[in-house]
LONUTI-929537 format. One record per residue (C-alpha): residue number from 1; residue in one letter; x, y, z. Coordinates in steps of 0.2 Angstrom, whole numbers. Example, Ala and Ser with C-alpha at 12.3 -4.5 7.8 and 13.67 -1.06 7.14 Angstrom:
2
NODE  1  a  62  -22  39
NODE  2  s  68  -5  36
END
This chain:
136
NODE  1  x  0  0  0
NODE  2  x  7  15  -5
NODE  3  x  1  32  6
NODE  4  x  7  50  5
NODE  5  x  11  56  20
NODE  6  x  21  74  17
NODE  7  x  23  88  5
NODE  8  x  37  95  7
NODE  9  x  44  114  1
NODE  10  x  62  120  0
NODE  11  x  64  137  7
NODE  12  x  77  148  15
NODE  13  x  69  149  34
NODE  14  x  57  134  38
NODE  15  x  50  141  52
NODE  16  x  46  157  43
NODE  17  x  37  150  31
NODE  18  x  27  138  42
NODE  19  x  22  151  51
NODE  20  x  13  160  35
NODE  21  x  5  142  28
NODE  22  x  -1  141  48
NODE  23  x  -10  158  48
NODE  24  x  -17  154  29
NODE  25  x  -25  136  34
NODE  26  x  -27  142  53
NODE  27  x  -17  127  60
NODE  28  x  -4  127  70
NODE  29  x  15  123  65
NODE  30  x  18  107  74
NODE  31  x  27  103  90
NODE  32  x  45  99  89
NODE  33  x  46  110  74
NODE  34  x  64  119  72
NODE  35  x  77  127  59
NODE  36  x  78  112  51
NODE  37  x  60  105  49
NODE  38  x  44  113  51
NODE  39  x  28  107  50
NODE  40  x  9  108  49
NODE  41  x  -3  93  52
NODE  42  x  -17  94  34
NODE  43  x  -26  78  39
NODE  44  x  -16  64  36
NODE  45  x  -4  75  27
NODE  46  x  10  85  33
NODE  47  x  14  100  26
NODE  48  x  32  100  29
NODE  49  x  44  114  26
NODE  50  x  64  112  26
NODE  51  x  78  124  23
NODE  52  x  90  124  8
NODE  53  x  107  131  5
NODE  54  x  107  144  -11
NODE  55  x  87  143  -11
NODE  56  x  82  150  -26
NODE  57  x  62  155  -28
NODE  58  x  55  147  -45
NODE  59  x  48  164  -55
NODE  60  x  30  158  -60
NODE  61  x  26  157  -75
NODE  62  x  44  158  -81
NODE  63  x  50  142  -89
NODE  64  x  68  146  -82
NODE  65  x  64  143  -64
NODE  66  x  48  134  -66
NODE  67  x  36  132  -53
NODE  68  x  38  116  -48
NODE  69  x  24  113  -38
NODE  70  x  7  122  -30
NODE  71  x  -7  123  -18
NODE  72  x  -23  123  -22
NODE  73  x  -35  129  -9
NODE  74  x  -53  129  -9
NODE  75  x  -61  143  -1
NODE  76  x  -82  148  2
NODE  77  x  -77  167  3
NODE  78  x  -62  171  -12
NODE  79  x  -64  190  -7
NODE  80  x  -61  186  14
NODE  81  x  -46  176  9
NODE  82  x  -38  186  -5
NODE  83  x  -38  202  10
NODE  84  x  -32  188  23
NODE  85  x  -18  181  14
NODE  86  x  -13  196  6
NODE  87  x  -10  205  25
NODE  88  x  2  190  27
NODE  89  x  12  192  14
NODE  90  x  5  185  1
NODE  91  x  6  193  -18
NODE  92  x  -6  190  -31
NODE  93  x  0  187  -48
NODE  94  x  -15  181  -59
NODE  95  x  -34  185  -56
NODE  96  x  -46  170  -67
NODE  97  x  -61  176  -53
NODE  98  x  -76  176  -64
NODE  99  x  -90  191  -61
NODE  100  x  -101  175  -55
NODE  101  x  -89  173  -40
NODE  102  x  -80  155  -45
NODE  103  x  -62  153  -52
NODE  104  x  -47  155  -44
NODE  105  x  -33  169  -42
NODE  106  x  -13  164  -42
NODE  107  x  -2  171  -26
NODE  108  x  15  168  -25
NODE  109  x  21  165  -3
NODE  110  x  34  175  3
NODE  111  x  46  165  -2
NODE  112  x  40  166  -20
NODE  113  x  30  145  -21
NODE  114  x  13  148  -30
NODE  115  x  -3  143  -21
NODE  116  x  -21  148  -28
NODE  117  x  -39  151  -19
NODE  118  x  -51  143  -26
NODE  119  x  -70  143  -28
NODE  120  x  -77  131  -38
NODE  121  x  -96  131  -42
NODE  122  x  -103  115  -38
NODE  123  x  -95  117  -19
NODE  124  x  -108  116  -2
NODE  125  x  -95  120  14
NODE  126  x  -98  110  30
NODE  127  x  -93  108  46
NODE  128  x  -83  93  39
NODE  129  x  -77  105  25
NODE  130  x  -80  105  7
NODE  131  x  -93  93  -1
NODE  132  x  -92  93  -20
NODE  133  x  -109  89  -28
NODE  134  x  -109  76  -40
NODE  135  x  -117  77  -58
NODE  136  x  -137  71  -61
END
């Protein structure tokens, strides 16, 4: 059986950038996290964050440091979030936000990794969280 259990991002300062992905999901970076390794708890998946010498932040959507990787988060208030993560740090690169309210816009962390708010139609938000609605 084969299971992920981490994503992991290269940056210059883990717990720096723990500390931003903790304030945009609202969970806390782990205990025992440190310099080295740095960590949030998504589920059964760690968000992991781990320090590189020469770190160098891919320039999206340049091809010559490409992007290697995103986030995708799903949000029930794109508006909220785009003012919330912004006041972190956050900077917002592409806007696909249609006038009906659904689409997603492209930030880049403060370290320069892409991640994107999302809000798709189709969506009901829970206490459990999102619940996609599946076709007729």
């Amino acid at each position: 059986m084969l299971r992920l259990t981490d994503v992991i991002i290269d940056c210059p300062d883990a717990m720096m950038l723990a500390a931003f992905y903790s304030e945009v999901t609202g969970l806390p970076v782990k205990a025992g996290s440190h310099d080295s390794w740095a960590g949030i708890q998504l589920g059964e998946i760690e968000l992991a964050f781990t320090p590189v010498e020469d770190y160098r932040a891919p320039q999206w959507p340049d091809g010559d440091h490409p992007k290697q990787f995103h986030l995708d988060f799903e949000v029930d208030d794109i508006e909220a979030e785009h003012r919330r993560v912004v006041a972190l740090g956050a900077t917002l690169h592409q806007d696909s936000v249609g006038r009906d309210g659904f689409g997603w816009r492209v930030y880049t962390d403060p370290v320069g990794h892409p991640f994107c708010l999302c809000r798709n139609k189709g969506v009901t938000w829970t206490d459990e969280g999102p619940v996609w609605q599946t076709g007729d």
